[in-house]
PAPAZA-504300 format. One line per 5 residues: number of its first residue (from 0); for each residue x, y, z of N, C-alpha, C. Coordinates in steps of 0.1 Angstrom, whole numbers. Example, Ala and Ser with C-alpha at 12.3 -4.5 7.8 and 13.67 -1.06 7.14 Angstrom:
0> 132/-57/78/123/-45/78/132/-33/78 ~ 128/-22/71/137/-11/71/129/0/79;
This chain:
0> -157/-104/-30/-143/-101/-34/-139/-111/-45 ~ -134/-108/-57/-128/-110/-65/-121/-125/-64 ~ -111/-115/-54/-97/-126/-57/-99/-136/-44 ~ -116/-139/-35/-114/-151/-28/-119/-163/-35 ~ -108/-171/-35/-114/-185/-38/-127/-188/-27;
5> -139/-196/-35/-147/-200/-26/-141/-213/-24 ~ -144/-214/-6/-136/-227/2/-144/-235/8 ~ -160/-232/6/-166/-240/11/-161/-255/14 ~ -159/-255/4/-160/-272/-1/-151/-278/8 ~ -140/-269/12/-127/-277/20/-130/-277/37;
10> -145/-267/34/-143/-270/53/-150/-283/57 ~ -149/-286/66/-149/-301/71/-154/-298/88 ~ -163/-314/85/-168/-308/105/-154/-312/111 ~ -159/-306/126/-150/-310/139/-141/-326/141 ~ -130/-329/146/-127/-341/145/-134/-350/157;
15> -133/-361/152/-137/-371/165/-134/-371/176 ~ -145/-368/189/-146/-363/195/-133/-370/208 ~ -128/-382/203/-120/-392/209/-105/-389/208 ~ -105/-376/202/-96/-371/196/-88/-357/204 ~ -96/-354/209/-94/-338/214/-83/-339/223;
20> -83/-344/231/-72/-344/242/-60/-342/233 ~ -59/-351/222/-47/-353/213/-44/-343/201 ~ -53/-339/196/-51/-335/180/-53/-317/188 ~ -43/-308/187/-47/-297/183/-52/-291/167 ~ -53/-278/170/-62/-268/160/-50/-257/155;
25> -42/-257/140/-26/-247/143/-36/-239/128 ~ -28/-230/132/-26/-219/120/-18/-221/114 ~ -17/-222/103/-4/-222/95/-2/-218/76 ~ 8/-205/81/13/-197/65/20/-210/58 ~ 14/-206/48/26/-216/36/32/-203/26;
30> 49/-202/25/48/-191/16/56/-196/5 ~ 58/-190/-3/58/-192/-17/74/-183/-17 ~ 81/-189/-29/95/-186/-34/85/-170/-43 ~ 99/-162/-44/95/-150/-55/106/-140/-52 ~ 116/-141/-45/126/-133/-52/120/-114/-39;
35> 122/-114/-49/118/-94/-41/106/-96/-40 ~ 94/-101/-46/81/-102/-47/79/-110/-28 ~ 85/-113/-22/83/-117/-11/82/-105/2 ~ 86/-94/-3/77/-86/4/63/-79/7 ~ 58/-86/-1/44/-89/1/37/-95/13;
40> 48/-102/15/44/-112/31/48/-104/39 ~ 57/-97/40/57/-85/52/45/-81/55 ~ 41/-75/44/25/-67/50/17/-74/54 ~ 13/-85/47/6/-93/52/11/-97/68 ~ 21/-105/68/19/-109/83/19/-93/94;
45> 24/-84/90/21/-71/99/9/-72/101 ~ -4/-75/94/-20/-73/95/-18/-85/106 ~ -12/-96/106/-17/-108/115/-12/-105/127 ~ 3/-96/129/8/-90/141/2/-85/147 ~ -9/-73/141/-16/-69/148/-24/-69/153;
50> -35/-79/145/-43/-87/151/-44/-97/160 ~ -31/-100/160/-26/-113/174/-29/-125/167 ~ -32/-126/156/-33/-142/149/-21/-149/152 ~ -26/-157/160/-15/-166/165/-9/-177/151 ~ 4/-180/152/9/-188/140/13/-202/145;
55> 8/-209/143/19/-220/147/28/-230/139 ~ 26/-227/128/36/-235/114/39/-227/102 ~ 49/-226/98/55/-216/85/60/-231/76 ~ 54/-229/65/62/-239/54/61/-230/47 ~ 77/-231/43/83/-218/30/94/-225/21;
60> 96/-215/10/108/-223/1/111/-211/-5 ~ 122/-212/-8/130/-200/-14/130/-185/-5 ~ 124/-174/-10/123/-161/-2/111/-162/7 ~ 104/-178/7/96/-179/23/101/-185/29 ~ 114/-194/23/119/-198/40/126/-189/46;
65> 133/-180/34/138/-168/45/125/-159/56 ~ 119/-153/49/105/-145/57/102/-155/67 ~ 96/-171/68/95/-181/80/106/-175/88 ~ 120/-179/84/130/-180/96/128/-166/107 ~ 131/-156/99/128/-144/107/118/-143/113;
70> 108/-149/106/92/-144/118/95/-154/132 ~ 99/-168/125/98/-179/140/113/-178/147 ~ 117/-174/142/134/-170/150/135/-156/155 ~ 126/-147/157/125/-131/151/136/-127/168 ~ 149/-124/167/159/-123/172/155/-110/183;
75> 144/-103/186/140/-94/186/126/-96/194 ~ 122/-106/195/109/-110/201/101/-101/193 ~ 101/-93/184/92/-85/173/93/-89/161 ~ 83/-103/156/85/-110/142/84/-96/131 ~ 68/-90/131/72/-82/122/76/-69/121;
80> 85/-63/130/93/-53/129/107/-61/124 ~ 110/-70/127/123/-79/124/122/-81/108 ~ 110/-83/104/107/-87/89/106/-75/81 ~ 101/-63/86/100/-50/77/115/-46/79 ~ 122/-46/90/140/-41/93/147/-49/79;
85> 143/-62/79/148/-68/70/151/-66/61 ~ 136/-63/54/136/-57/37/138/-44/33 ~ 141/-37/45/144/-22/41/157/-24/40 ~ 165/-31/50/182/-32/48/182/-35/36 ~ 177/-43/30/179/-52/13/179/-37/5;
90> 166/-33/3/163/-22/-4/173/-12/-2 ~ 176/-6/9/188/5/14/205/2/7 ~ 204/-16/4/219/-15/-1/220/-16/-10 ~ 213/-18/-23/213/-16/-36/220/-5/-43 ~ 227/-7/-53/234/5/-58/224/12/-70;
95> 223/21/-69/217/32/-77/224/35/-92 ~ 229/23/-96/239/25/-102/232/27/-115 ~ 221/26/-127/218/24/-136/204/35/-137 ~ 202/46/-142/190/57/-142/180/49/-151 ~ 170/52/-146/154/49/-151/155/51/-169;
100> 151/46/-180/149/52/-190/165/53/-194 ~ 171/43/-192/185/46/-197/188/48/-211 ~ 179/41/-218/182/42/-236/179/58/-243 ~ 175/69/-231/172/80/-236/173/92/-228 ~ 176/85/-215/180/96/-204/176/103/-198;
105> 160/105/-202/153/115/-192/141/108/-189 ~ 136/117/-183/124/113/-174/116/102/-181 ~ 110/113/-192/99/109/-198/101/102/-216 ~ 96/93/-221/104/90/-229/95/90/-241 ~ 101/104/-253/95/105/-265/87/94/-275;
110> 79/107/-275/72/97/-287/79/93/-302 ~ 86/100/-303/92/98/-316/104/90/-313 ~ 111/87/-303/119/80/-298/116/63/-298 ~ 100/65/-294/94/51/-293/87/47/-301 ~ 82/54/-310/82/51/-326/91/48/-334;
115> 104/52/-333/116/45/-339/116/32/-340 ~ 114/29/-323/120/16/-320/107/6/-323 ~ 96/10/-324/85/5/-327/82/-2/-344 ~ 92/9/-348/88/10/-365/104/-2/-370 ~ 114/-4/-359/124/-11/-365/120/-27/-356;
120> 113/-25/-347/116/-38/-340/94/-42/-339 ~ 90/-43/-350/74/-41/-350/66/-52/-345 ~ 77/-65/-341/74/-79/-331/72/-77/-315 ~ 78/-62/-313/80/-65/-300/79/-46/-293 ~ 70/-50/-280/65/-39/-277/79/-34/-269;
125> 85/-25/-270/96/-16/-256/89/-12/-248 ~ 81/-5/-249/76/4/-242/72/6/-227 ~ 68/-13/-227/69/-13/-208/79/-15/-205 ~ 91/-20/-213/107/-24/-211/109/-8/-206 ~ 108/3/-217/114/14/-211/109/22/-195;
130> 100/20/-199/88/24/-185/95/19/-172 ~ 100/5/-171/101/-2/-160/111/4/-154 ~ 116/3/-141/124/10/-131/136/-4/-134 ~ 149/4/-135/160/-1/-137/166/-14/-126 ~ 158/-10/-113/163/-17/-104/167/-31/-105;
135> 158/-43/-115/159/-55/-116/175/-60/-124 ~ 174/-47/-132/192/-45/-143/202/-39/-134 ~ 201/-35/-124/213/-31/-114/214/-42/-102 ~ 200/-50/-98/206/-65/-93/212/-74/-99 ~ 206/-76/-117/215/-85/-118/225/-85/-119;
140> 235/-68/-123/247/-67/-126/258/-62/-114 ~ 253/-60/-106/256/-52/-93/251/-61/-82 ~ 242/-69/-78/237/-78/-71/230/-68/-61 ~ 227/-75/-49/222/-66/-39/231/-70/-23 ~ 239/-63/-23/245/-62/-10/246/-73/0;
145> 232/-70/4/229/-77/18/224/-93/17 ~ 223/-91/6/217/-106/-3/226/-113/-11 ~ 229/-106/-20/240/-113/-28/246/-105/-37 ~ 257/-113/-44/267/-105/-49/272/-110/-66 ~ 275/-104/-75/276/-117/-88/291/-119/-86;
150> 297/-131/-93/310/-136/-92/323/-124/-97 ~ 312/-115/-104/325/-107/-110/324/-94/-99 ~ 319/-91/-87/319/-82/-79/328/-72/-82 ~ 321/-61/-87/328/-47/-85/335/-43/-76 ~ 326/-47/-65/338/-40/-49/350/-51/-50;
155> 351/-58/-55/367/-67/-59/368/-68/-72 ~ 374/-60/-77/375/-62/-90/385/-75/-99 ~ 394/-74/-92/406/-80/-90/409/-97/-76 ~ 399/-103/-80/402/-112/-67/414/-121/-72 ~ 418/-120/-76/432/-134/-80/442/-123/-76;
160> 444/-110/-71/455/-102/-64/464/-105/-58 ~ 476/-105/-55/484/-113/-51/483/-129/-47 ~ 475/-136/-57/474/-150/-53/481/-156/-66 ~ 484/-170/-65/489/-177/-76/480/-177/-84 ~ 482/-174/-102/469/-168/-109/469/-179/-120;
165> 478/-188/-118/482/-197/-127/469/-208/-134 ~ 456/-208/-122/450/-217/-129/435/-206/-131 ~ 440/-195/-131/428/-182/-138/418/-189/-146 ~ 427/-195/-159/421/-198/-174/418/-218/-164 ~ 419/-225/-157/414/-235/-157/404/-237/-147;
170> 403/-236/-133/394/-239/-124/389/-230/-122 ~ 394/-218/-118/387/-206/-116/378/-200/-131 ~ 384/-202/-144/375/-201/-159/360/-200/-155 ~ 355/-191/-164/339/-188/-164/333/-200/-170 ~ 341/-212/-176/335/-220/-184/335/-234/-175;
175> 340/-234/-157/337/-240/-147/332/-240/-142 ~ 324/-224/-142/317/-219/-129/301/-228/-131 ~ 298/-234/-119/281/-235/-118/270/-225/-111 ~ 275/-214/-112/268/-204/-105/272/-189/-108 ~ 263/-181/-110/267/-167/-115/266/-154/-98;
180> 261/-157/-89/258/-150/-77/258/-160/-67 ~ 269/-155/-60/271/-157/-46/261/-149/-32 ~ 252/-160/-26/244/-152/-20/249/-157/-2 ~ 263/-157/-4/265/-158/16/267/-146/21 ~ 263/-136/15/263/-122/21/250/-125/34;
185> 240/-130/23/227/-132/31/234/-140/43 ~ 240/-143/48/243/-152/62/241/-143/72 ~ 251/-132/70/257/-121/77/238/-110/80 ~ 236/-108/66/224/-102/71/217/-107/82 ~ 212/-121/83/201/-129/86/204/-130/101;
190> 221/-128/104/225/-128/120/219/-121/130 ~ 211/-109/121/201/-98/130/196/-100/135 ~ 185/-105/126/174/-106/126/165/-120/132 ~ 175/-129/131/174/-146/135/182/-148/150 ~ 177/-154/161/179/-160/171/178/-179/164;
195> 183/-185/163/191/-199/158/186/-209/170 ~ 187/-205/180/180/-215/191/167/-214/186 ~ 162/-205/181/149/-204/181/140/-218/169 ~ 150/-223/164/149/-231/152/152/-242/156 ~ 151/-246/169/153/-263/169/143/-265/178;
200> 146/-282/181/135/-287/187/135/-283/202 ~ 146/-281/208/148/-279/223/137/-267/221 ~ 133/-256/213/122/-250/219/112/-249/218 ~ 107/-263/215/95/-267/210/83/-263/226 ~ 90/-263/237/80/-264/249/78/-250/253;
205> 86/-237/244/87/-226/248/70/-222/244 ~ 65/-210/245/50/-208/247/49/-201/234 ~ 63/-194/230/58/-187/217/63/-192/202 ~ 70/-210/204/73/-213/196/68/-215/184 ~ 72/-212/171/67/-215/158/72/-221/150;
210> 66/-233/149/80/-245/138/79/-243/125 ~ 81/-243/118/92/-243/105/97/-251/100 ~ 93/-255/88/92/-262/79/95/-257/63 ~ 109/-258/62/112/-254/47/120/-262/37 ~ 119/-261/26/118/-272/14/133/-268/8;
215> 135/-279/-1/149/-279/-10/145/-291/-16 ~ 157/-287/-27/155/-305/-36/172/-309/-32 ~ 173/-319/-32/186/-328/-36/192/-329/-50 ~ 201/-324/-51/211/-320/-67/212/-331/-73 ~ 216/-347/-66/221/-354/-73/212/-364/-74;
220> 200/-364/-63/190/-375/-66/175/-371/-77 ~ 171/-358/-70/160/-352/-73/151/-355/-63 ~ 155/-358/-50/146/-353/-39/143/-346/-32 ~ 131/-346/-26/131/-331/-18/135/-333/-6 ~ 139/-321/2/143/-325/14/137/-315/21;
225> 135/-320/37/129/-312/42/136/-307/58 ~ 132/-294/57/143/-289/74/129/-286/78 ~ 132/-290/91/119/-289/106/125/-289/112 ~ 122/-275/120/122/-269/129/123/-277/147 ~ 111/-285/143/107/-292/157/115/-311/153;
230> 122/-306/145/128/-323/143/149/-323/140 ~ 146/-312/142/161/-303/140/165/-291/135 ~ 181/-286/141/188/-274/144/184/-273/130 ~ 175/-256/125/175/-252/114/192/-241/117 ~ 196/-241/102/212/-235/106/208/-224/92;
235> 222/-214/91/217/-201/81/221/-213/68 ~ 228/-227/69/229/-230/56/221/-239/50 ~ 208/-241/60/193/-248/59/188/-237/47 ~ 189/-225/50/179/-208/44/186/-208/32 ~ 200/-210/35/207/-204/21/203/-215/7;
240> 205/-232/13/199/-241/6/189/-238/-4 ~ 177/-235/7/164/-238/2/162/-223/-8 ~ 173/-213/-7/171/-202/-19/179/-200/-27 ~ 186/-216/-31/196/-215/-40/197/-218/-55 ~ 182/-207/-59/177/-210/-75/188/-215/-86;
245> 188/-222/-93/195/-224/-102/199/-212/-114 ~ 184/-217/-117/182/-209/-128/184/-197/-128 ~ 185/-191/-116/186/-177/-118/202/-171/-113 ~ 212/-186/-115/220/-183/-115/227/-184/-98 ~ 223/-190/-89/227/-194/-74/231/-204/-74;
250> 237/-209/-62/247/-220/-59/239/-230/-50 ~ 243/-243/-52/235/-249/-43/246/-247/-29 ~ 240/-261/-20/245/-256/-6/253/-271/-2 ~ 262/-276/3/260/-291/10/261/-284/23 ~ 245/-293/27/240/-289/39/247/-299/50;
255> 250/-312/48/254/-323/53/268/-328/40 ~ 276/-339/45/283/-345/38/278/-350/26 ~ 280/-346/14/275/-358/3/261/-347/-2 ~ 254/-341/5/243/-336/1/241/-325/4 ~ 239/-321/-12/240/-311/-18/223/-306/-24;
260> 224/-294/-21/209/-287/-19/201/-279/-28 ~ 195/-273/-35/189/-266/-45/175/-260/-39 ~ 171/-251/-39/162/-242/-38/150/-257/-41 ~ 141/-256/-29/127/-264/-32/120/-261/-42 ~ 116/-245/-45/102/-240/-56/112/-251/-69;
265> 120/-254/-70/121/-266/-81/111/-280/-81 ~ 108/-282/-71/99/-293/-76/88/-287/-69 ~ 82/-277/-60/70/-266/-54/71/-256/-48 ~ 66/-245/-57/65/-234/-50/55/-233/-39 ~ 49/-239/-35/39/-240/-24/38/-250/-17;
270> 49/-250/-10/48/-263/0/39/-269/13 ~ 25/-269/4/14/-274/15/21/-283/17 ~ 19/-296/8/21/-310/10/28/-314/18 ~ 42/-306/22/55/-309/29/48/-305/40 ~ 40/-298/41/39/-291/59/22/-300/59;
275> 16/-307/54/7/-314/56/15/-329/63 ~ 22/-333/56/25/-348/58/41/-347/70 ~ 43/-333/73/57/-330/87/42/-328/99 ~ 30/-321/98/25/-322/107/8/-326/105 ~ 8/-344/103/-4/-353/103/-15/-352/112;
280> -10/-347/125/-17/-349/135/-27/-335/138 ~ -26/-327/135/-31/-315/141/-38/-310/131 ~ -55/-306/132/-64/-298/123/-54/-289/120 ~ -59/-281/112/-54/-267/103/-62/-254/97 ~ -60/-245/101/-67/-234/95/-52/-229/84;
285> -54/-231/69/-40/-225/66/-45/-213/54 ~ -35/-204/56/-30/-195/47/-20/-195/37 ~ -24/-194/25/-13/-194/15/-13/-179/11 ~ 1/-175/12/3/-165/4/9/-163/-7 ~ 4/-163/-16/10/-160/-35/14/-150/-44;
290> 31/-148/-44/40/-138/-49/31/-144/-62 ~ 26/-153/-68/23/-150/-82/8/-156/-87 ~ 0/-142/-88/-15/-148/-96/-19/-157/-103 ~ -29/-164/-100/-33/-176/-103/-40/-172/-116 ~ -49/-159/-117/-58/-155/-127/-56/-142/-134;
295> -58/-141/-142/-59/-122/-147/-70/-127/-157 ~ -72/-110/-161/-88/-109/-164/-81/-108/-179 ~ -69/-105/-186/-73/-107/-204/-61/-111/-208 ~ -62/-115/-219/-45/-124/-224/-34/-113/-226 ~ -23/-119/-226/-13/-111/-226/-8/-103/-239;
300> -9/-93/-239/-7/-84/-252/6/-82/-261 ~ 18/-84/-260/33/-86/-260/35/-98/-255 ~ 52/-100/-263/60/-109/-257/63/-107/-242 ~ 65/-94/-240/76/-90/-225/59/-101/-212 ~ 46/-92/-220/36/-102/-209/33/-112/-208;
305> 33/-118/-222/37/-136/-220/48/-138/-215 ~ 59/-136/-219/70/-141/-208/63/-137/-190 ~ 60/-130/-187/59/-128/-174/45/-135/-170 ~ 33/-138/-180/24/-146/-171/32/-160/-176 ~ 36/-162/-183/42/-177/-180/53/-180/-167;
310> 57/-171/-166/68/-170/-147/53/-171/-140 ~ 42/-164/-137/33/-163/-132/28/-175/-128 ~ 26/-187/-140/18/-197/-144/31/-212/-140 ~ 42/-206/-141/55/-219/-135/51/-213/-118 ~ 56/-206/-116/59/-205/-99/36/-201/-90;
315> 34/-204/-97/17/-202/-92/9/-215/-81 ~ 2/-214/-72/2/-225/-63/-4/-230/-72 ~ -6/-244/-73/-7/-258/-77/-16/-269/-63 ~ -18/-262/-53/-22/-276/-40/-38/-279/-45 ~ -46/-272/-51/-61/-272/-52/-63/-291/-56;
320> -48/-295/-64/-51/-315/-60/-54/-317/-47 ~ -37/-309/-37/-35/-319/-29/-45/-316/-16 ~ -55/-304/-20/-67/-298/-11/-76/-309/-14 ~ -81/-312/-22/-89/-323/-26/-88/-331/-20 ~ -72/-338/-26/-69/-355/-21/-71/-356/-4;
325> -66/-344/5/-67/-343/12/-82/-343/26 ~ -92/-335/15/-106/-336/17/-111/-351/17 ~ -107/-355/5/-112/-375/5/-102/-378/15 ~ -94/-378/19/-87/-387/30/-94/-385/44 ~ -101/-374/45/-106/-370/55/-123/-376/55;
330> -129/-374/45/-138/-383/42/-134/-399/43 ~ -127/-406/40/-130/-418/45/-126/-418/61 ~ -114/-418/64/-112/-410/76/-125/-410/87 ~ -129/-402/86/-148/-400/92/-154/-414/92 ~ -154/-421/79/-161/-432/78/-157/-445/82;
335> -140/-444/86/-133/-454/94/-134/-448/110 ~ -137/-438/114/-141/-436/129/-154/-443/131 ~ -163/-444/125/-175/-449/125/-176/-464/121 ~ -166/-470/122/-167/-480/114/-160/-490/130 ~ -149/-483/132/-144/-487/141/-147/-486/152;
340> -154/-476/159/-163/-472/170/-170/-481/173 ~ -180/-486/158/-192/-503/158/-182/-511/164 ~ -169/-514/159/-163/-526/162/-163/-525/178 ~ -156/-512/186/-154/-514/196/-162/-517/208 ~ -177/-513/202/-190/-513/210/-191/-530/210;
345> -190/-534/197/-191/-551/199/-179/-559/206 ~ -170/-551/205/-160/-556/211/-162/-561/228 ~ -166/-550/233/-173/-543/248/-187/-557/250 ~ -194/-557/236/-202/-566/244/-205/-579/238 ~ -190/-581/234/-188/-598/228/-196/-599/219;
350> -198/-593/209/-203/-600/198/-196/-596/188 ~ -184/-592/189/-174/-592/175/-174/-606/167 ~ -171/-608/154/-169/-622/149/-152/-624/145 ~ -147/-614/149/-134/-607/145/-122/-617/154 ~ -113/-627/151/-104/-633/160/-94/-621/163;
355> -86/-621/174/-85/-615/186/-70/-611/175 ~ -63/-614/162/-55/-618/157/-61/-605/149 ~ -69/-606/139/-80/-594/129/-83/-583/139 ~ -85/-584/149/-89/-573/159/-76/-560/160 ~ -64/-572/166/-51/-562/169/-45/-557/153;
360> -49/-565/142/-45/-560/132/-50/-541/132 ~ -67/-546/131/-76/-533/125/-72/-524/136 ~ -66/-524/148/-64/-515/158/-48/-508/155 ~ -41/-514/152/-25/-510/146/-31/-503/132 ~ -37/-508/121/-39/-503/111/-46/-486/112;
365> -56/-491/120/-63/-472/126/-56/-465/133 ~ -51/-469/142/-40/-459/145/-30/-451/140 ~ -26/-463/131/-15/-457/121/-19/-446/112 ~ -36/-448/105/-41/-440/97/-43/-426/105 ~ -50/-431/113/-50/-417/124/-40/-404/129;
370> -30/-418/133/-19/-403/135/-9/-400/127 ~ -12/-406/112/-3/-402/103/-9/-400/92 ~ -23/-400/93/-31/-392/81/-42/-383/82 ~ -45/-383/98/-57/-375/106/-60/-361/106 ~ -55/-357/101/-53/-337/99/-63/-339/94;
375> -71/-325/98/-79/-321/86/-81/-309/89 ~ -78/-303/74/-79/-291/67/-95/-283/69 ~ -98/-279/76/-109/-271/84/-114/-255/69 ~ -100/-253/65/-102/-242/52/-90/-235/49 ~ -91/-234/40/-79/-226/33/-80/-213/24;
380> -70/-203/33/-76/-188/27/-64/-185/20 ~ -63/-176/5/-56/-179/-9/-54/-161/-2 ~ -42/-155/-1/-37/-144/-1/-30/-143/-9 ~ -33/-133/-23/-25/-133/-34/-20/-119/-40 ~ -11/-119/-42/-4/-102/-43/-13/-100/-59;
385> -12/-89/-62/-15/-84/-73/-12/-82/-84 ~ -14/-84/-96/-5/-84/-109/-2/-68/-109 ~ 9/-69/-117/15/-56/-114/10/-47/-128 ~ 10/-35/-125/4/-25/-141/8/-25/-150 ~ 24/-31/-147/34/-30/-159/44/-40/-159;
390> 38/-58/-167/42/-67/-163/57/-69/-169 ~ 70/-75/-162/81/-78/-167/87/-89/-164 ~ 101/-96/-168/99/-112/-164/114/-105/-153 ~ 118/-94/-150/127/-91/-143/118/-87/-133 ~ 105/-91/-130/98/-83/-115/104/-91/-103;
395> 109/-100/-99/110/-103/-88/126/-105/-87 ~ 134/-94/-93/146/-90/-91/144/-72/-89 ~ 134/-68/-85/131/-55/-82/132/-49/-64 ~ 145/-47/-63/143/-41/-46/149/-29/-41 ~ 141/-23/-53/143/-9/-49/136/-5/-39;
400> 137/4/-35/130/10/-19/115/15/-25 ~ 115/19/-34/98/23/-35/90/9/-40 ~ 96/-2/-45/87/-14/-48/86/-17/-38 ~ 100/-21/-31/92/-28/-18/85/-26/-3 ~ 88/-13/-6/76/-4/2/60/-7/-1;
405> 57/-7/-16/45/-9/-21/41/-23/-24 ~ 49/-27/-25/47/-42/-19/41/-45/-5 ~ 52/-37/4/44/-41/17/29/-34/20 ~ 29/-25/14/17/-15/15/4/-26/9 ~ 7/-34/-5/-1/-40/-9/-4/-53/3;
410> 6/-55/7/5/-68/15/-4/-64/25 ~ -1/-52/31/-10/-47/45/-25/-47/38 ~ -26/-48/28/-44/-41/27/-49/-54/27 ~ -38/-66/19/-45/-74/13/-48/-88/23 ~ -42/-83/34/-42/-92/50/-53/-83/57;
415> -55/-69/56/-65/-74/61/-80/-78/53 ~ -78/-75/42/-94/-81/33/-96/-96/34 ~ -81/-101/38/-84/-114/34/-89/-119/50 ~ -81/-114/61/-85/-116/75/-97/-115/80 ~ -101/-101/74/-118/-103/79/-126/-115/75;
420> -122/-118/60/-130/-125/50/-132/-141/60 ~ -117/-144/67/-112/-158/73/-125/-157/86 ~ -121/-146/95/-128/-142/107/-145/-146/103 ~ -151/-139/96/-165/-136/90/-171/-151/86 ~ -160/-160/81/-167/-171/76/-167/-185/85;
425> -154/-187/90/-149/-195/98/-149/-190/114 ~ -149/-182/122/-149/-180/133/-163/-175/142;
């Protein structure tokens, strides 16, 4: 297969055997920010639903911490019926407002029409511009319902209506605003679908618990901040945070007094590292799933495709360092079990040269390494959606009902090729 990274290199033997009583073995999704492109992880986790792949950690950011919340909160005791319910409401409330092929109105779009525009604009290809389905130009200008809404909302046309309108032109001015889309519609959605107890630590001892771990940056510092599940109440304004893109025109969030939130995929769209270093202690079999290709097979032909493999190449996982750095830490790791095991055998039969001072040091110091750098990454399987036939840099504002249908469709196939591939090598 193609699109499996070979992972040899990251599998790693069993941990020390002094270890077992203590260190479990978790599964754990890391998902990736992408807008509508996040229904791709629907299908995918549907293939793991049905297989009974047990999950025990979601690290997400942006449209994966939403997909996390719903699967480990799934209001419904049915994560992925809860997650497909989800993205069809999204898709169902979009307005139909803008037809396919607008610049010419029908179906299919002439050749002599696209020769025009070819022969006046000869820098730049239309042609997949016209091709592409309107949907991404009726979210941005129309928003999506269930998700969000832009500041100039149609269904209110008029919000200053009977209110004092006096400061129109000063605080309320377009030249104050820090944000073009209001996305607390999404609160109301997410009420369905999310049970909220299910997001703190009181139910960490429950049997089907799945902790959660989702990312944000801090507005005024530039750090990241992290919500866990099993270290505190995840709330809808933890989700709304962590998908409060800037750039694409969202609001941040103050989650607490003073601090103030921004969508994580700003400093990673693929928040291993954060769900590596929230949970130290426990092996890992992990899955990454990637709204955006790491590879394509030939260079980009147009502007419209460079713009879009460069979105591809910003939001694309990046961990193959922190897989590495991670593999050497576990490498020495191994070689401080062994190191320390000699000590303890001499210890046992008095012949350490070590004062009793050096001893309790190297025993505080291993420990500390142990239960705060002891994980180890057993393998890592790369689940990656597909580049699309007809690339645009508005794809992951597309949620119309037939993308994200085929999205999920893609996701189902590509969970299970990738599942077998996990089973076959590792189990």
């Amino acid at each position: 297969m193609e699109e499996v990274t070979d992972i040899s290199e990251y599998v790693v033997s069993t941990s020390e055997p002094r270890h077992d009583s203590s260190r479990d073995h978790e599964n754990v999704i890391v998902l990736q920010g992408g807008g509508s492109l996040g229904a791709f992880f629907c299908g995918v986790f549907k293939v793991f639903a049905k297989h009974n792949l047990k999950i025990d950690l979601i690290g997400g950011t942006s449209i994966g911490a939403i997909n996390g919340a719903i699967i480990a909160g799934s209001k419904n005791n049915n994560p992925a019926k809860d997650l497909e319910d989800f993205w069809m409401e999204l898709s169902e409330s979009i307005f139909n407002s803008i037809p396919n092929n607008l610049f010419f109105g029908i179906n299919e779009v002439k050749d002599s029409n696209l020769l025009n525009i070819k022969n006046n604009f000869p820098f730049y290809d239309f042609s997949e511009l016209i091709r592409t389905s309107s949907a991404p130009m009726t979210a941005s200008l129309f928003g999506v319902p269930k998700m969000f809404l832009p500041r100039w909302n149609i269904l209110q046309p008029f919000p200053y209506l009977g209110q004092d309108i006096s400061n129109v032109f000063g605080n309320y001015s377009v030249f104050n605003w820090t944000y073009l889309y209001d996305h607390s519609p999404l609160e109301k959605t997410l009420e369905k679908y999310i049970d909220y107890d299910k997001l703190s630590p009181k139910s960490k001892n429950n049997q089907n618990f799945i902790r959660l771990v989702i990312t944000g940056v801090n507005v005024l510092n530039a750090e990241p901040v992290i919500f866990d599940s099993a270290k505190m109440q995840i709330e809808s304004k933890h989700i709304l945070a962590s998908s409060g893109y800037p750039i694409y025109g969202f609001p941040w969030v103050e989650v607490e007094k003073d601090a103030y939130v921004w969508d994580g995929s700003l400093l990673s769209n693929t928040p291993l590292r954060e769900v590596m270093e929230s949970s130290p202690r426990n092996d890992k079999h992990i899955f990454i799933v990637e709204n955006y290709p790491r590879e394509i097979i030939c260079l980009p032909s147009n502007l419209i495709e460079v713009q879009d493999r460069a979105k591809d190449i910003i939001f694309s996982d990046k961990t193959l360092h922190d897989i590495r750095t991670s593999r050497l830490v576990t490498r020495q790791i191994q070689l401080i079990e062994k190191l320390y095991r000699q000590i303890e055998t001499n210890n046992t039969n008095n012949t350490n040269s070590y004062t009793a001072t050096e001893l309790k040091f190297i025993k505080e110091e291993y420990n500390e390494l142990i239960n705060n750098y002891g994980a180890e990454i057993h393998c890592v399987t790369n689940i990656s959606r597909n580049r699309m036939e007809s690339p645009h840099v508005m794809k992951n504002a597309d949620f119309s009902r037939k993308t994200i249908q085929d999205l999920i469709k893609q996701g189902e196939a590509k969970g299970e090729q990738y599942l077998q591939y996990f089973r076959d090598k590792h189990i």
